[in-house]
Each structure stands twice: as C-alpha cells, then as structure tokens.
VEXMAR-363859 format. One record per residue (C-alpha): x, y, z; residue in three letters. Coordinates in steps of 0.02 Angstrom, whole numbers, plus 50000, padded with zeros to 5 digits. Layout:
N
site x X	y Y	z Z	res ALA
...
! end
This chain:
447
site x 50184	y 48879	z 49193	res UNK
site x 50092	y 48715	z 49167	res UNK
site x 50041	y 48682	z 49365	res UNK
site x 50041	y 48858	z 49463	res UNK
site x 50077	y 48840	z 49664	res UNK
site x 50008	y 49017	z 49712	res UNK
site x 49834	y 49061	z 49646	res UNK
site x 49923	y 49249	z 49584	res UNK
site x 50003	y 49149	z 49440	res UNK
site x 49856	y 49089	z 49405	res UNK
site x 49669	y 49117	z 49463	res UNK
site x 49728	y 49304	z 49497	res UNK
site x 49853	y 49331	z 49347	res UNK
site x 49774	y 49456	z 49234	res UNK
site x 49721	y 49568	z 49384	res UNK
site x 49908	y 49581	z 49455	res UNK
site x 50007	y 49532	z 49298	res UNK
site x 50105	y 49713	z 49297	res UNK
site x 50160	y 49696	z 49496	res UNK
site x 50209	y 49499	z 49430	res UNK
site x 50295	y 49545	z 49305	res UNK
site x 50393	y 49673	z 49412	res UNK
site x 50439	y 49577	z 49570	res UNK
site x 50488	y 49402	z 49463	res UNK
site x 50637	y 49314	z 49462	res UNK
site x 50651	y 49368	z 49282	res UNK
site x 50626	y 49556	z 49360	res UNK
site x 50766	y 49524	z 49507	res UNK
site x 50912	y 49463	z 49372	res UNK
site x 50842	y 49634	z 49256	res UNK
site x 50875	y 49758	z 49386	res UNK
site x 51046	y 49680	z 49451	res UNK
site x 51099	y 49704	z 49275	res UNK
site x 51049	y 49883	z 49295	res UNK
site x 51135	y 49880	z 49461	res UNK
site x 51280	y 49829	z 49373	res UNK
site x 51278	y 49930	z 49235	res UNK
site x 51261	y 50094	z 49297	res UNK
site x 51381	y 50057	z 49418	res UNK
site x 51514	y 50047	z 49302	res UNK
site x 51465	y 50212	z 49224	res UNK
site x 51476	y 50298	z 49382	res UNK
site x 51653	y 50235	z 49414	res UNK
site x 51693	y 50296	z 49222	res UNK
site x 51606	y 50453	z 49257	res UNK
site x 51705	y 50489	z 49421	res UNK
site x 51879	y 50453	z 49301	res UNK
site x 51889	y 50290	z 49429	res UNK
site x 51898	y 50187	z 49261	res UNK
site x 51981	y 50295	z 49138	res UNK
site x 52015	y 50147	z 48996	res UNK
site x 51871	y 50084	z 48899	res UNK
site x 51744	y 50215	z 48958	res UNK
site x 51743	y 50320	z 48777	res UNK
site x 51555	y 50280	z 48712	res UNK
site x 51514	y 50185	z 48867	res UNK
site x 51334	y 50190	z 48878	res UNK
site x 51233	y 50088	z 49031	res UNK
site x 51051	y 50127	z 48941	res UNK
site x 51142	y 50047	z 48761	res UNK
site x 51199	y 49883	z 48872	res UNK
site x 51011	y 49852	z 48952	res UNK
site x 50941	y 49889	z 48758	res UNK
site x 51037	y 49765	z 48670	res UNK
site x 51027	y 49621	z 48796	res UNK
site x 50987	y 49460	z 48680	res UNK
site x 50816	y 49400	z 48671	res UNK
site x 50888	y 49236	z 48785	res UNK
site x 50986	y 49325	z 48901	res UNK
site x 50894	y 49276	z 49059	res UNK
site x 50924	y 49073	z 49003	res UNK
site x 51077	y 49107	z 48989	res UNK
site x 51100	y 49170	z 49175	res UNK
site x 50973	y 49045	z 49252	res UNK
site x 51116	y 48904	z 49149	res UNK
site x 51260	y 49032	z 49234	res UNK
site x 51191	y 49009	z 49415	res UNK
site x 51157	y 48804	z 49396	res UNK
site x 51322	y 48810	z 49335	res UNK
site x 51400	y 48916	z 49474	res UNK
site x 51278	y 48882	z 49609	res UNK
site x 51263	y 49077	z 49642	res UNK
site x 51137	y 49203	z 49576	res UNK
site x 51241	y 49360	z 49583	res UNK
site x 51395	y 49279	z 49538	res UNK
site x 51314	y 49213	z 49361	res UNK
site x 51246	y 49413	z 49335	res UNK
site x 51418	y 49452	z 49329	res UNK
site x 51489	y 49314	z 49212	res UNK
site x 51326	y 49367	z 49081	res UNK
site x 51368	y 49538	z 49099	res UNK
site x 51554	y 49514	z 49074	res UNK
site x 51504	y 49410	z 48890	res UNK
site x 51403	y 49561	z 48859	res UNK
site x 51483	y 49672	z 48871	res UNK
site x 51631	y 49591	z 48768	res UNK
site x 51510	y 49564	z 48622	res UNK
site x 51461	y 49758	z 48605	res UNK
site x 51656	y 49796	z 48599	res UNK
site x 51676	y 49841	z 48802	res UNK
site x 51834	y 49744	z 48799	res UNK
site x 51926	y 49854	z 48929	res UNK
site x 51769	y 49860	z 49039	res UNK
site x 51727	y 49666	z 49043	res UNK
site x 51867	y 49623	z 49173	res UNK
site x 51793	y 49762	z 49276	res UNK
site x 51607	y 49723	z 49293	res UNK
site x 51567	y 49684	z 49490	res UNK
site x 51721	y 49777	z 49537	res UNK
site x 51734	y 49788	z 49719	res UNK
site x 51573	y 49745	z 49745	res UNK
site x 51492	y 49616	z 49881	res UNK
site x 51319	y 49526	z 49825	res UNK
site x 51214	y 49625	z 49937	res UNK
site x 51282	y 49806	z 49853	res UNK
site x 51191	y 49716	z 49690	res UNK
site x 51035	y 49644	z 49764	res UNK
site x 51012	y 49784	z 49907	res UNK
site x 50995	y 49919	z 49738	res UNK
site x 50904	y 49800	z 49629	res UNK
site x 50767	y 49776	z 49770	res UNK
site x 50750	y 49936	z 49823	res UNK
site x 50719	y 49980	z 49635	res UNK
site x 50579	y 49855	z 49611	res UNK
site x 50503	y 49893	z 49792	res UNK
site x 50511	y 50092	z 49705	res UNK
site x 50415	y 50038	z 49567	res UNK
site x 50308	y 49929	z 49651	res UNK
site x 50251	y 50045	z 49767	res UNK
site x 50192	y 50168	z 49625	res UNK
site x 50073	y 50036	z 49555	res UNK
site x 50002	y 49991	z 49721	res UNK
site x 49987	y 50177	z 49772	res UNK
site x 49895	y 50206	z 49606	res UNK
site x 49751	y 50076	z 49657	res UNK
site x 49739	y 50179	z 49849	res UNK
site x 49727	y 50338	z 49761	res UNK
site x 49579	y 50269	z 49650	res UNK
site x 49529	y 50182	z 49809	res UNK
site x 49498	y 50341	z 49896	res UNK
site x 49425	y 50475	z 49752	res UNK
site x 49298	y 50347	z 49719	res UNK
site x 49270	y 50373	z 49920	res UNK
site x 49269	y 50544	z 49900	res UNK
site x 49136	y 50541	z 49745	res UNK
site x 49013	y 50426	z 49852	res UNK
site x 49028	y 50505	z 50007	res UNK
site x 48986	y 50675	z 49914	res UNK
site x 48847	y 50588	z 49837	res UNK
site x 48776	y 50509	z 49977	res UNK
site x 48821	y 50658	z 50130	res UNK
site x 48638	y 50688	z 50168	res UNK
site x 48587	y 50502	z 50161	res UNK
site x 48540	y 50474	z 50343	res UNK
site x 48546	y 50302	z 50410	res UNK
site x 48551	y 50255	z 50589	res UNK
site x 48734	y 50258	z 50677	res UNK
site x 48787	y 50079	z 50763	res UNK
site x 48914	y 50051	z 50908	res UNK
site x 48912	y 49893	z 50973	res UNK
site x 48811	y 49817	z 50830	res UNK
site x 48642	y 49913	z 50909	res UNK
site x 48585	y 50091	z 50857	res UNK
site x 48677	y 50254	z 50938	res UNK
site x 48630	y 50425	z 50862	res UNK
site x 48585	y 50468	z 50649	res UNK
site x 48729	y 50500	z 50554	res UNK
site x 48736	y 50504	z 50341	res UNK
site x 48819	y 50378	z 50249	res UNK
site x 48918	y 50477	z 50159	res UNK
site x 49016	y 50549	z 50312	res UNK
site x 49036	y 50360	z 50362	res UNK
site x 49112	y 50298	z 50200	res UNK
site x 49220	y 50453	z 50175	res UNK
site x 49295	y 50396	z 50370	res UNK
site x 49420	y 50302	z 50260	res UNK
site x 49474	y 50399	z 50147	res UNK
site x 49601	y 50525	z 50231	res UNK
site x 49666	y 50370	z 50316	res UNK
site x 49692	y 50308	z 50164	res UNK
site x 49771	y 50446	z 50104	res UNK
site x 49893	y 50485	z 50246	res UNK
site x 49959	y 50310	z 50223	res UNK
site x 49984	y 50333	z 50049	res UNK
site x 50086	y 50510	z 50088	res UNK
site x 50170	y 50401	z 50202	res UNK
site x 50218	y 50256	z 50101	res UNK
site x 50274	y 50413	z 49954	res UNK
site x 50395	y 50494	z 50077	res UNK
site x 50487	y 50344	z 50130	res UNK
site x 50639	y 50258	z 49999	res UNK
site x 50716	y 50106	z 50030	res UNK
site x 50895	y 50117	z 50094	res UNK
site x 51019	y 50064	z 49963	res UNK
site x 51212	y 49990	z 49973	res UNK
site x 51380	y 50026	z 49948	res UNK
site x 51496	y 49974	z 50050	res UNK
site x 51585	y 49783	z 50027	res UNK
site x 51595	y 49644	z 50108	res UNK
site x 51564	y 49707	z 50301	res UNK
site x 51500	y 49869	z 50254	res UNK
site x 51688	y 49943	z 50274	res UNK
site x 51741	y 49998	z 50104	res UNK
site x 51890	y 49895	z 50127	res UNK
site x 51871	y 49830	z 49929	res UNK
site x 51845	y 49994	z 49886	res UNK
site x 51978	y 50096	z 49989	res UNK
site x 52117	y 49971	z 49890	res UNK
site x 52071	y 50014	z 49725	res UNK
site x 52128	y 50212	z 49770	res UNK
site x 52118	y 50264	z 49952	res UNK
site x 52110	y 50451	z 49899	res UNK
site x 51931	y 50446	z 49844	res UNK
site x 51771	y 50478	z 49945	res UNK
site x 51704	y 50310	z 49946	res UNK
site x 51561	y 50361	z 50040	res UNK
site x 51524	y 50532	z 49953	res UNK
site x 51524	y 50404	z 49769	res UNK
site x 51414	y 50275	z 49854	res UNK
site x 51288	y 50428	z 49933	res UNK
site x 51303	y 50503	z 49757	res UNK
site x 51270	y 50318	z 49654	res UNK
site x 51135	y 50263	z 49768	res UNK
site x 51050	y 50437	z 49739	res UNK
site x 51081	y 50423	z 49553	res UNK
site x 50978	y 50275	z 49561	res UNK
site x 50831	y 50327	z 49665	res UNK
site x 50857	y 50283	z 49849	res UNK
site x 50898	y 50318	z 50012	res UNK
site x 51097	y 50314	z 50055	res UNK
site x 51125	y 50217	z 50232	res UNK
site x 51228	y 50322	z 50360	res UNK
site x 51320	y 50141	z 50407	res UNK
site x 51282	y 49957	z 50362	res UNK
site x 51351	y 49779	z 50385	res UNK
site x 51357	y 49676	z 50228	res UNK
site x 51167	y 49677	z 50264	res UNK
site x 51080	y 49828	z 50199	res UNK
site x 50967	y 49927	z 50307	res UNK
site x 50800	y 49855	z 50299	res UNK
site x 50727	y 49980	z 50407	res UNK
site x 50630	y 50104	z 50291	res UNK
site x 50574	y 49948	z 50168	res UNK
site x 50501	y 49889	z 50367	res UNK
site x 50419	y 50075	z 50367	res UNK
site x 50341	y 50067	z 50193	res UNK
site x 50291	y 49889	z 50237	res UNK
site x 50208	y 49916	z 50401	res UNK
site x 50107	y 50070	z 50306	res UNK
site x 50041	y 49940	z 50194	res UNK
site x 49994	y 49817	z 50338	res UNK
site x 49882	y 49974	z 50389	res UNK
site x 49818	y 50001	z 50217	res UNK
site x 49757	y 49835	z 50217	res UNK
site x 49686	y 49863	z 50398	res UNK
site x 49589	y 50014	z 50352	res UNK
site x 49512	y 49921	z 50181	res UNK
site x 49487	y 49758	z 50288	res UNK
site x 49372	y 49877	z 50397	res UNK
site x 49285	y 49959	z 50252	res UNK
site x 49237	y 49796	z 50179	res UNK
site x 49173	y 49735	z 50354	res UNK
site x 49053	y 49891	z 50370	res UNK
site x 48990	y 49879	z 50198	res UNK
site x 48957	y 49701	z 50224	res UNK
site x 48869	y 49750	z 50391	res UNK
site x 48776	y 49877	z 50285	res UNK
site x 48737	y 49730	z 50146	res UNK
site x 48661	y 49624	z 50299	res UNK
site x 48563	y 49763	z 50365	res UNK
site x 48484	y 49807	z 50198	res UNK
site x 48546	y 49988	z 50198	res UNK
site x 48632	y 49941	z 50041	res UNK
site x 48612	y 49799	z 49929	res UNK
site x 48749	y 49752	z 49762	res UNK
site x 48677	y 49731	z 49595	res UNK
site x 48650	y 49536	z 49530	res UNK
site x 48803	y 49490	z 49440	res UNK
site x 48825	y 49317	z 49376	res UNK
site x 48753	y 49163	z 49495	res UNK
site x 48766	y 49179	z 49704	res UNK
site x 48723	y 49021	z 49736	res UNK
site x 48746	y 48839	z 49665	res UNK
site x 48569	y 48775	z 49745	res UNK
site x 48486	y 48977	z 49793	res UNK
site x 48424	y 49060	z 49628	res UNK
site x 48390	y 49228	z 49717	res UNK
site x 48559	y 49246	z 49808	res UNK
site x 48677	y 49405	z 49774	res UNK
site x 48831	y 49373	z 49894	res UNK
site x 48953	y 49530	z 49926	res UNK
site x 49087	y 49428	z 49872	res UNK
site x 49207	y 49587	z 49814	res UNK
site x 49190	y 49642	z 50006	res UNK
site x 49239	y 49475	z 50074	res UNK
site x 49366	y 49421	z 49936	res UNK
site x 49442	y 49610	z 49998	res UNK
site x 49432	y 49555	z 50185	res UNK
site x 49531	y 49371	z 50134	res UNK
site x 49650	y 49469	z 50039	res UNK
site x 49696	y 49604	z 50177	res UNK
site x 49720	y 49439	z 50281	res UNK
site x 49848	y 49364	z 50172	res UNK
site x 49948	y 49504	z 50143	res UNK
site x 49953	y 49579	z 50330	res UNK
site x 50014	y 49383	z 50365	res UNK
site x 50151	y 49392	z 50240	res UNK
site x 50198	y 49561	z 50288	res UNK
site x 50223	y 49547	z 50481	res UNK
site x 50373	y 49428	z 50415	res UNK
site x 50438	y 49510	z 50291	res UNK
site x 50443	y 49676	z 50413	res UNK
site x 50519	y 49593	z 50552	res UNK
site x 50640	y 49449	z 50493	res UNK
site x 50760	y 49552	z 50376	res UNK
site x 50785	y 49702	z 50511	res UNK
site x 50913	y 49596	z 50622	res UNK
site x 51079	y 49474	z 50555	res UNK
site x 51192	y 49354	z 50615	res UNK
site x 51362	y 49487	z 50642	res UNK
site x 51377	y 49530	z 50475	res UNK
site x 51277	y 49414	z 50376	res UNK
site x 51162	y 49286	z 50363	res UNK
site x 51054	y 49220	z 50220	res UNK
site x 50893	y 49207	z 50313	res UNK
site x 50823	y 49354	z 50233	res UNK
site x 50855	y 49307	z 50068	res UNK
site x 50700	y 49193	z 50042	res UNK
site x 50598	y 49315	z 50147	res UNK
site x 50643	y 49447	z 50027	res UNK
site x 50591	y 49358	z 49872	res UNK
site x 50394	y 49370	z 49941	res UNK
site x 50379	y 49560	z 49924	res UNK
site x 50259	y 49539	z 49768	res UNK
site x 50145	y 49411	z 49849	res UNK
site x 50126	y 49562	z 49987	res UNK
site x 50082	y 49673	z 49880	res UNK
site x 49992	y 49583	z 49767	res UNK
site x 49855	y 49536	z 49910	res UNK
site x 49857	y 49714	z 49968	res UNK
site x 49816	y 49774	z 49776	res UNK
site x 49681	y 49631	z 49756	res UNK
site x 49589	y 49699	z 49893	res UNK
site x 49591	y 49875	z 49827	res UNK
site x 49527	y 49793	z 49651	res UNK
site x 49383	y 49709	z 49730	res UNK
site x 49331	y 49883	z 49844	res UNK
site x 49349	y 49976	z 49689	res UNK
site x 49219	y 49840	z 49605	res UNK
site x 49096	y 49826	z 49765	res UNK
site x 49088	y 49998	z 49743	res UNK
site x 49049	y 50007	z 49569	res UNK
site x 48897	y 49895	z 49583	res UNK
site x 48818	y 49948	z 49760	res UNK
site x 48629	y 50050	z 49781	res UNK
site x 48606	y 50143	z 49932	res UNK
site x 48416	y 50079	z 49999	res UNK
site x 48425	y 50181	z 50164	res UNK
site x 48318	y 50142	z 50308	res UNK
site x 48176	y 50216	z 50426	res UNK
site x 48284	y 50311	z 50541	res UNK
site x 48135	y 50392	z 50627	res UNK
site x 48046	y 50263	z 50660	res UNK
site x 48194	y 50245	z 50820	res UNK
site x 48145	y 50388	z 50923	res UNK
site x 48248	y 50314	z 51056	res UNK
site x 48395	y 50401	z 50962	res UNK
site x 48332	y 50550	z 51038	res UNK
site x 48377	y 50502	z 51209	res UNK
site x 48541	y 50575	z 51191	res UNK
site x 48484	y 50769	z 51158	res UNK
site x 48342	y 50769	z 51275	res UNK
site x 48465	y 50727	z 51436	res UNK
site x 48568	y 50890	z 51360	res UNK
site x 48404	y 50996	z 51356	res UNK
site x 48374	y 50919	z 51535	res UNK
site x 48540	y 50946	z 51574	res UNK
site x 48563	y 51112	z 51515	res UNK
site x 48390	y 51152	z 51623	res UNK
site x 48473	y 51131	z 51767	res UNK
site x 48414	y 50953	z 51825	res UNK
site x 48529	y 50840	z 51921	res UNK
site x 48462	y 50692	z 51867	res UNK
site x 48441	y 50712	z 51678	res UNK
site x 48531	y 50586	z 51614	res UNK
site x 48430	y 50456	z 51739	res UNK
site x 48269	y 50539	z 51706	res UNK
site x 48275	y 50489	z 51522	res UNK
site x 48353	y 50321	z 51571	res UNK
site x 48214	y 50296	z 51682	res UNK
site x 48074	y 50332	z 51536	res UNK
site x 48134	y 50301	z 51356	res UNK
site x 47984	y 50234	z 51295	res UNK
site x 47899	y 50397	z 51328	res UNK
site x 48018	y 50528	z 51261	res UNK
site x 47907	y 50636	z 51175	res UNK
site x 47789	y 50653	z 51324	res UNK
site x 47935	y 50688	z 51431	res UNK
site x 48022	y 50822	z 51335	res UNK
site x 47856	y 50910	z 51392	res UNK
site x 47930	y 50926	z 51548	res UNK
site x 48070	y 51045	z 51501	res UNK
site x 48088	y 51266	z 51487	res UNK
site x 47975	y 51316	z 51328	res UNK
site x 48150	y 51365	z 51221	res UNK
site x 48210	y 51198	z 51258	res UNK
site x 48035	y 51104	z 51227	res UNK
site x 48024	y 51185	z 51069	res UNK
site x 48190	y 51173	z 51015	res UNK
site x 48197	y 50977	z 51056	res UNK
site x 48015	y 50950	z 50990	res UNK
site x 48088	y 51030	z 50821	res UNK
site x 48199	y 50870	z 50783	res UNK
site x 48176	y 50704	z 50710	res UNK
site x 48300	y 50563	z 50706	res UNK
site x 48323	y 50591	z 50525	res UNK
site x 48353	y 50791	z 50555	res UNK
site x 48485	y 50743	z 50708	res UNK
site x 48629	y 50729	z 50606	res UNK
site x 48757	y 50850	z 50686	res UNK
site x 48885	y 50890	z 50579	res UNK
site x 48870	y 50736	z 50451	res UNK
site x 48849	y 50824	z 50296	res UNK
site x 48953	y 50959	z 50314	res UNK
site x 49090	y 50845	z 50358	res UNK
site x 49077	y 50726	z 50205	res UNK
site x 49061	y 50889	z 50105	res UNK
site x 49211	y 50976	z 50179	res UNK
site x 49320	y 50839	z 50184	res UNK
site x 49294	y 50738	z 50008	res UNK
site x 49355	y 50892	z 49964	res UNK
site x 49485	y 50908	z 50026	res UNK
site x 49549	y 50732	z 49998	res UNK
site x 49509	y 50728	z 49813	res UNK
site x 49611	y 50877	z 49781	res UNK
site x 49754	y 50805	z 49899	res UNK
site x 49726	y 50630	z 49819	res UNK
site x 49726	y 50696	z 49611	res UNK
site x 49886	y 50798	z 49658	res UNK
site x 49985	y 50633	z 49721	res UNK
site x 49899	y 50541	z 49555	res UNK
site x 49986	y 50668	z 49454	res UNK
site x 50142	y 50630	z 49533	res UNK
site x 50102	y 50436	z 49509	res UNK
site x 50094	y 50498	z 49328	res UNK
site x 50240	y 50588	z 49314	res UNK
site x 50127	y 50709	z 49236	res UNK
! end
C-alpha cells in the first residue's frame, strides 16, 4: 500500500499487524470460504448430500487454495458486482479442480449472503477477541506485580485534585486491575450469534430441499460446530446483540485504561512518579521527558470508544428484513479493536519505564483531621466534626483535648502510618487477580 488512509496501515502497522491481518478484506473472503466449506461437509455429514461426499474433506479445500486465489475473487466480485456471490463462483472452480465434480453445483446451497458473512464475522470477531484479551490479561498481571511491589508506598490520597487521607500506591494502581479483569471474563463468556436460516430468516430455502429434516436442530448443530452462539429467531439480519455485548465491554475496557493513564499522568505532574528518558521530548527543551505512552493510551481509548458506540448501536436494528446499512459499519471492527489494543501496548510500555519517587506525606498533618473528629466523636462531643473544622492548623495541640486512650492512641499516628487497609488490600487482591488472570491466559493459550 503505496499511500495508507488510516495511520494502523501504516504509522501503527507492526504493533497491530496480527489483528490487521485478521479483520482484512483478505481475512473476510478467507473465512467465507470456510463458511462455505464446512457447510457443505455438514450437509454430507447429515447424508443431506449423499453424491460426491466420498473423500470430501473442508480442511483439504482451505489447504490447497492457489497462491492467487483472493485476485481471483476480488476479479469475481468487479465482475459480478457482489462479494458473496463471487465466493461462491471461486469456490465452485475449486472445488471442480480437486475432482469435487458432484459437489461444485452445490456450493451456497440454500444459503442467503448473510448465513455466509454472519459465520465468517463472528469467526474473526472470535479470534479477534483472543488477541485483544491477551494484551488485558498482560495489562493487568503487570498491575498486579507493581501494585505488590509498591503496597506499602504511601503517597497522599486526592479527591477533587486536593489531598484527602494517605493511601499506598500500590492499592491505587491495583484499583484497575479486577475491573480489568471482570471485563475480560465478560468479553470470554459472550459468542457472537451466528446464521442459518435464508432469505427472511424462515428456512423456506431450506424446508424445499427435504421438509423432513430439522432445519433448525442442523443450523444449532453447524453454527456450534463452528464456534458460536445459535440465534433462537432472526430476519435475514443476524442478531447483532451479543457482538453489541462484547463491544460495549470493550468501550469499558478502554474507559478503565483511559482512567489509568489519566492518574498516572496526574502522578507524572505531581512528581510522585517520573518515566525514564527515552529518545528526545522536545524539539526546542533538551531536558523534557513527556509521558507520551500515557497520553498516546488516553487518544487511543478515544478513538476506539468513538468507533465503537457506532458499531454497537447501528447494526442492532433493520429495515423489515434487511438493509445494507450495517454492512460498511461492520467492516470497522478491526479499527475498534485495534485502538483499544494500542492503548493496552502503550500502558504496558509506561509501565515498563516508570520510578516511583514518592512524596512527604507527613509533612500534611491536615490529613489527620479526619481521625481526630472520630476520637472526638467517639468521646462523646457533639461538635467534633466542627471543633476540628474550626482549628486545623492546630491539630496536634488539640488532640490534647481528648480521653488519655484516645490522646494516645491518635498521638501514635502519622500521615504516613494512616493508611487503613492499603496494604493489605493491594496484597490480598493482586493475588487474587494474578491467579484469576494466569488461569484465563492459559485458556488464551489453549494450554
């Protein structure tokens, strides 16, 4: 490609060359022809066809396509004006070379468009969603590792950009991990819905060729065989509805590591972290190092939640029984994901090159305010939260005020030592979500 449109064929290509190569054009005309194929191996298998099956092998057909076959579709579908329809003509000439002379007439038999391109997408959006999941899963152990790391790190919480109460910075990385990870269970446990079912969804093509078969049992069973979710009912449209779920599960993915990169990059700009120098910052500063990974991560979360919101919501509803308004809509699955898997890439890489600096968290013994209205509180006095209001400037002369246990007991803490639970959460729960998250790898894995 001499003069790319989208940067992902070009500035971005080596980073997301496997989901490119998987969501092409190139991909789409593949996995019809494995539609197509294994279609007519399930009708031989179910003695539908009974001539011309001996031998018949689907795998054997996809092996010995010719080194040119997808020119000669591409030539088909100029020549036809119809993508599906030119499949079917290469298929047929295939099929006739390797000896499938009884099976050639047969190829597309009672089949509508969508029963081909329904399967063949929800096959790529199958695979796809394996390699994205892979990059969230070592998204969130490399969470895990930090957060474990850094669990007794104190640093001063923040609502409303000003400082709260201590917390560690381990427990506030690890926040996004087991969001992470229930999106990714999420996006696991959902298939796409695949197709069946002719022209209006009826059967009607299929109910001709014998109408003592169960054409919905052998379209459950088919769209099994090949790895998704039958449809109870469906017009010609398939049933976008669970690609919609996994799709909307990504738009939060990207939510969560849009967040992630914000706080880091608040953490950058506070000087609680800082990224090692890596190449030049700055075309006129010498001494700049930019978090770039954390906002090339935020951008990229932006692009692909924008894509997504119309590729969830445009394909769910049809004219009757069909329109073709989802067809180009369809086609921009990949960029989705792409973005989405860019912005893992670049977290993974801001957090490969970060130092935790820390800060002087007891130096703000304001943060205190907040136990010593409890002690107040829990002394009995009515007006301990306005007491401390009143006199935060002079907090440790006024916990001199309260019961000896309670005196002591506040005068025993520091900011830095007023952690709560912070360590024993980042502890507990990077535990937790490692194992979790290196079982679901292993399933990634096939292992």
């Amino acid at each position: 490609m001499n003069n790319p449109l989208s940067p992902l064929d070009d500035r971005y290509y080596d980073e997301v060359k496997g989901l490119a190569q998987l969501f092409s054009e190139r991909s789409l005309f593949y996995h019809r022809l494995v539609v197509e194929s294994y279609y007519l191996a399930e009708l031989c298998d179910k003695g539908i066809i009974k001539e011309g099956c001996q031998d018949y092998n689907p795998e054997t057909v996809l092996r010995n396509l010719k080194e040119n076959w997808y020119e000669e579709i591409k030539n088909a579908e100029k020549a036809t004006g119809h993508d599906v329809k030119a499949t079917e003509l290469f298929l047929r000439r295939h099929l006739l070379s390797l000896g499938y002379k009884k099976l050639a007439p047969l190829v597309h038999l009672a089949l509508t468009s969508e029963d081909v391109n329904a399967n063949a997408y929800g096959i790529m959006l199958e695979k796809g969603k394996n390699e994205i999941l892979k990059c969230y899963i070592s998204l969130i152990l490399k969470i895990s590792e930090i957060s474990r790391a850094h669990a007794e790190k104190v640093i001063l919480g923040r609502t409303h950009g000003v400082p709260a109460v201590p917390t560690t910075f381990g427990k506030e990385l690890l926040y996004f991990a087991p969001r992470l990870l229930d999106v990714s269970e999420k996006i696991m446990s959902i298939k796409p819905y695949g197709k069946l079912s002719g022209a209006v969804g009826s059967f009607n093509s299929f109910y001709f060729i014998n109408n003592n078969i169960d054409w919905i049992k052998f379209s459950n069973n088919f769209i099994k065989r090949i790895g998704l979710e039958p449809p109870k009912i469906t017009k010609q449209n398939p049933l976008w509805d669970n690609t919609a779920r996994i799709l909307q599960e990504i738009t939060l993915a990207n939510s969560i590591m849009k967040e992630m990169a914000q706080d880091l990059w608040l953490y950058n700009s506070l000087g609680i972290i800082r990224f090692k120098r890596k190449g030049v910052g700055s075309s006129t500063m010498p001494h700049k190092v930019n978090p770039v990974e954390l906002e090339d991560a935020e951008g990229q979360c932006e692009v692909s939640n924008s894509i997504l919101n119309a590729l969830i919501f445009e394909p769910l509803a049809s004219r009757l029984q069909r329109d073709l308004s989802d067809s180009a809509v369809r086609r921009n699955v990949g960029v989705a994901f792409a973005h989405s898997y860019l912005a893992c890439k670049r977290l993974l890489r801001a957090l490969d090159s970060f130092e935790f600096v820390g800060e002087d968290v007891d130096s703000h013994i304001e943060t205190l305010s907040e136990p010593l209205q409890i002690a107040f509180k829990l002394a009995g006095d009515l007006r301990a939260y306005e007491r401390v209001f009143e006199n935060i400037e002079y907090i440790k002369e006024l916990s001199s005020e309260l019961p000896e246990k309670l005196r002591e007991k506040f005068n025993s803490l520091k900011p830095s030592t007023y952690t709560g639970l912070s360590k024993k959460l980042a502890l507990d729960i990077s535990e937790k979500v490692e194992k979790r998250a290196k079982e679901i790898l292993k399933e990634l894995n096939g292992d």
